[in-house]
N, C-alpha and C positions, 0 to 999 in steps of 0.2 A: 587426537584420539580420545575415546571415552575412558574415563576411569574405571580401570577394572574390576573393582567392586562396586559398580554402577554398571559394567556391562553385567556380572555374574549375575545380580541380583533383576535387572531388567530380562535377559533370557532365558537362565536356568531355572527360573522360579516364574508363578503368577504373582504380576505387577497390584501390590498392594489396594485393594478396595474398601470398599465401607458400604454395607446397606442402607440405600436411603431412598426415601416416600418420596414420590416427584409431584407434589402439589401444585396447585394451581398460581398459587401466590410464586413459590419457587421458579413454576414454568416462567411465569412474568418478569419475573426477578430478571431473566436471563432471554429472556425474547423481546421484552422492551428495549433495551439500550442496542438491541442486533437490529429491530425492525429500525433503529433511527439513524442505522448505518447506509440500510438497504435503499432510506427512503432519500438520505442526503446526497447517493449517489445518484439516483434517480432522479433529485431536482436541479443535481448540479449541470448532467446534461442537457434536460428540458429548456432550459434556461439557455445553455450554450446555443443551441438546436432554435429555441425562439427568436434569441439577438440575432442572429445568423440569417434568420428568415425577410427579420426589416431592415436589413443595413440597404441602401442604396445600388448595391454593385448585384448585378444580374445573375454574377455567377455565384455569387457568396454562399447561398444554401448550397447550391450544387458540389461546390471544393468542400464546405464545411462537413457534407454527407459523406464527402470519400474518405476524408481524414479520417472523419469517425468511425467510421469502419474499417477503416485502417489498424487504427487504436485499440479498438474492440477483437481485432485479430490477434495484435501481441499481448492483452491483457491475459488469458489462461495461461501462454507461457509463465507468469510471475503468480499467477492467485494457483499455480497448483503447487510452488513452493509455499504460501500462506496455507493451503489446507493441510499441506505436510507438519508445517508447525502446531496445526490445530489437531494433528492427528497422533504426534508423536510425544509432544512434550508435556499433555497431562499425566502420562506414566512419568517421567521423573518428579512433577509436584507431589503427585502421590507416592510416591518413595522417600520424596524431603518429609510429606508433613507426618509419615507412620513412620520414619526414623526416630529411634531413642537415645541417640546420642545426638549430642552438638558437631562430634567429626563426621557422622555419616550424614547429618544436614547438610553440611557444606560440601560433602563430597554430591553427594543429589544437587544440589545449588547450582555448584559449579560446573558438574556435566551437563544441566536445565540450559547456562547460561551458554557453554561453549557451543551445543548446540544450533540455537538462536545468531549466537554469534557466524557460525558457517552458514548456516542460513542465508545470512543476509550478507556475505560475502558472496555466494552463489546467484541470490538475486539479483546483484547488480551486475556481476558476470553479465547471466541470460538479458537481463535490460540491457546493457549497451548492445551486446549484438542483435535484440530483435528491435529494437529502437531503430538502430542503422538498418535495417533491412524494411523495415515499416517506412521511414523516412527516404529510400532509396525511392519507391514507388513515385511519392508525385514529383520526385525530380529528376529521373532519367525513364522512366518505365509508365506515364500515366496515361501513355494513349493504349495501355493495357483495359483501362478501367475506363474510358469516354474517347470519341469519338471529338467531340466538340473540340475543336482549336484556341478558343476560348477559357473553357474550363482549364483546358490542359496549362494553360499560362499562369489561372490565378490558382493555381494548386502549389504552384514552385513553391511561391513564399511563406507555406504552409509545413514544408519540411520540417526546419528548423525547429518552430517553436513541439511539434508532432516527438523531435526524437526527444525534446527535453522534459517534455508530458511523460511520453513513454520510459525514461530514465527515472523522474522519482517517482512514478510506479512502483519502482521495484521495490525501494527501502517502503512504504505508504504498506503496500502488499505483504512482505515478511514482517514489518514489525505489525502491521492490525493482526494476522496472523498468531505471533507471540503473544499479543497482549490478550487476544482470546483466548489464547489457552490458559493463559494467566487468569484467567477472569478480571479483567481491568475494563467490568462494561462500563463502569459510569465515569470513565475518563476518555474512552472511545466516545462515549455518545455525547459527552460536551465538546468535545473538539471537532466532531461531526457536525452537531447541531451549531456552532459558531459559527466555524467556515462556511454551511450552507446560507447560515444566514448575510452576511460579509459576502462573499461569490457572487450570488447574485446581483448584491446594491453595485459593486464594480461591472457587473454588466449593463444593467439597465442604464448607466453612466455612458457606456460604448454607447448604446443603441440611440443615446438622445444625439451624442456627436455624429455619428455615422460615420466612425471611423472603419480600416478594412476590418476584413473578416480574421485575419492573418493576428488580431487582439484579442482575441475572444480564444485564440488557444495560447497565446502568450500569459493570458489571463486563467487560462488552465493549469500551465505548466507552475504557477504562481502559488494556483490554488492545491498542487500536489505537494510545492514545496514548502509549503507552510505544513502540511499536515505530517511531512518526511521527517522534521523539524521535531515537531509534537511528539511524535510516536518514539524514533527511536532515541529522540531527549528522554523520553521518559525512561527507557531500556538502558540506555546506555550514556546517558551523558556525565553521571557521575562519573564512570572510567574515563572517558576524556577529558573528564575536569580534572581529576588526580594527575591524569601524565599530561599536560599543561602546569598543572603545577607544581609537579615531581614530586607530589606527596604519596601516603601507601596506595599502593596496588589495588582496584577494586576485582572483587570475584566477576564482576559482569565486564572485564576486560574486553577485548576484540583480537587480543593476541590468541 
């Protein structure tokens, strides 16, 4: 539950603002580190979608298109709890940083964090069950989507690595979510700009092998969980640091 003088203050009143000039430099500020989000999802597929096309095996693009669209079916499931977080949680920033006390910071802090925290206890909810229904398709249900006897075979093996893609989706998705609202561009955009770079060089690796297709999402699901990693280490790994080591209590808990 929210703190009640962080509910009173969030509804019974207009949520604290400030006038300010949205310059050019400003706009940049905050559309550079988003466009190198946009752009490294954008290369992370291209890429998948390329290896995919040269691997040796007939059906590989053809499974590797259904997964993907597979994938791309349960992503807005998870990115409309990321736009939630981008929608809701710059009112409590702005409550913490126009707070004139140090108790009514912490109490904005800590409703920011609890937040965040259901968030992404919800995320992963909705990721396991649309994960398992995404990954149901090419293993009991894919002569839904092809005809081919073929396709239909090299799609099985495709599942698995599909539901575990779709799984750190979820935490990738609420915590980028958070940390935009946070404005934490230029930690987004380095961990973007890395891994896009990295992702790739492990693909190009597959394509010289010709290994199956069936690595090139295992090589996804790798590449989400690195960034799962990233993201809500940044948010939250102090609090699991502390209860690991039974020291105080962080404000950005998970309780």
């Amino acid at each position: 539950a929210l703190i009640p003088s962080c509910r009173k203050k969030l509804f019974a009143s207009k949520p604290p603002t400030t006038e300010t000039k949205v310059s050019s430099k400003s706009f940049l500020k905050f559309a550079a580190p988003v466009l190198t989000l946009i752009l490294g999802k954008l290369a992370a597929f291209g890429f998948m979608t390329h290896v995919a096309a040269s691997l040796p095996a007939e059906t590989a693009l053809a499974s590797h298109q259904i997964v993907l669209s597979l994938f791309f079916f349960l992503s807005p499931c998870l990115e409309v709890i990321s736009q939630t977080a981008q929608a809701f949680l710059p009112t409590y920033y702005a409550g913490r940083d126009a707070a004139t006390t140090s108790s009514n910071k912490k109490e904005w802090n800590n409703a920011s964090n609890a937040l965040g925290a259901k968030l992404l206890k919800l995320g992963l909810t909705v990721g396991i069950f649309a994960s398992a229904i995404a990954a149901s398709v090419p293993l009991f249900f894919s002569n839904l989507l092809t005809n081919d006897l073929s396709i239909q075979t090299a799609v099985k093996p495709l599942a698995l690595p599909l539901a575990l893609a779709g799984l750190l989706t979820a935490p990738v998705a609420v915590s980028e979510g958070v940390l935009l609202a946070r404005r934490e561009l230029k930690y987004l955009a380095s961990v973007y700009l890395g891994s896009t770079i990295i992702f790739p060089m492990g693909l190009l690796r597959l394509k010289k092998t010709g290994g199956p297709v069936s690595n090139v999402w295992y090589g996804f699901a790798a590449f989400q969980l690195f960034r799962a990693i990233c993201f809500t280490g940044k948010l939250w790994g102090r609090a699991l640091w502390n209860k690991v080591l039974g020291g105080k209590k962080d404000d950005t808990s998970l309780d």
